[in-house]
C-alpha positions in Angstrom: -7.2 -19.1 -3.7 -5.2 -20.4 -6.5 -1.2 -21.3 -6.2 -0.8 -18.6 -9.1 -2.5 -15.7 -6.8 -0.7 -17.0 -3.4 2.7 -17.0 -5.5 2.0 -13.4 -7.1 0.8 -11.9 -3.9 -2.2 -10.9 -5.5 -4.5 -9.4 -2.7 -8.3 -10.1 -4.1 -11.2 -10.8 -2.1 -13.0 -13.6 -3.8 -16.3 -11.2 -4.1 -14.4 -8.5 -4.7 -14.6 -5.0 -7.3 -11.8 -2.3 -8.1 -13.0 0.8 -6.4 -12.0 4.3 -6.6 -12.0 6.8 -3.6 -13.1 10.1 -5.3 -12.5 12.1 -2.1 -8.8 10.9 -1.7 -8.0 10.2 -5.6 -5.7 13.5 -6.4 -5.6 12.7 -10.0 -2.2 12.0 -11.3 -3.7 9.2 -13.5 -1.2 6.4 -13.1 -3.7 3.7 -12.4 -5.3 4.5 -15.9 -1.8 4.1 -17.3 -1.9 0.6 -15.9 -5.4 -0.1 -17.0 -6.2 1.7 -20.1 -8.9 -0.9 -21.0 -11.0 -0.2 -17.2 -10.0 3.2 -16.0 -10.5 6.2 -18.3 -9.7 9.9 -17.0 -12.1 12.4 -17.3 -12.3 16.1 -18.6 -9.8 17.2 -15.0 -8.0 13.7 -15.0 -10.0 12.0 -12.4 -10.4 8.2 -13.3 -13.8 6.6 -14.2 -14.6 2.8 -14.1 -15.6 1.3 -16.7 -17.5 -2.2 -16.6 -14.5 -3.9 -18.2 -13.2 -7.1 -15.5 -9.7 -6.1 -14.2 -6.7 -7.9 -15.0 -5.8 -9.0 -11.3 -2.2 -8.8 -11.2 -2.3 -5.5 -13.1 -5.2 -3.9 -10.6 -2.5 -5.0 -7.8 0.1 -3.1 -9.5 -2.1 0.0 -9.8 -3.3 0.2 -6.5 0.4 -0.3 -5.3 1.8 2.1 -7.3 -1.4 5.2 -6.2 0.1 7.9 -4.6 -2.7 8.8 -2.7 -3.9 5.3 -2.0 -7.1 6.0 -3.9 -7.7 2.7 -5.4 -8.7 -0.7 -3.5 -10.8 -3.5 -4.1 -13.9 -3.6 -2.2 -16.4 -6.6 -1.1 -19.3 -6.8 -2.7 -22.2 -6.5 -0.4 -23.6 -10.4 -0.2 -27.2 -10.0 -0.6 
């Protein structure tokens, strides 16, 4: 872990993707707010991923700031 992530707080598994929780995502769209370039909202507001890499500190803030605690990042299966 870099000194840059420990001093930011920045809570990334080394493996790790941005992952939505489409049962517990109620759609008020603030996490594509704070990531225009990887999440886009679809036709009811609902976030989609795209394949763009996440800014780190900026996924952070978006999954801080979910009010339904619908965005996390998620290990990577190791194969």
């Amino acid at each position: 872990m870099s000194l840059t992530t420990r001093v930011l707080g920045i809570a990334r598994p080394p493996s790790g993707v941005l992952a939505v929780d489409r049962i517990a995502c109620t759609g008020h769209g603030i996490c594509a707010h704070v990531l225009p370039e990887q999440i886009v909202l679809d036709e009811w507001g609902y976030p989609v991923l795209t394949d763009a890499e996440p800014d780190p500190a900026l996924a952070t803030e978006a999954i801080g700031l979910c009010p339904a605690a619908a965005l996390r990042w998620v290990r990577l299966p190791v194969s």
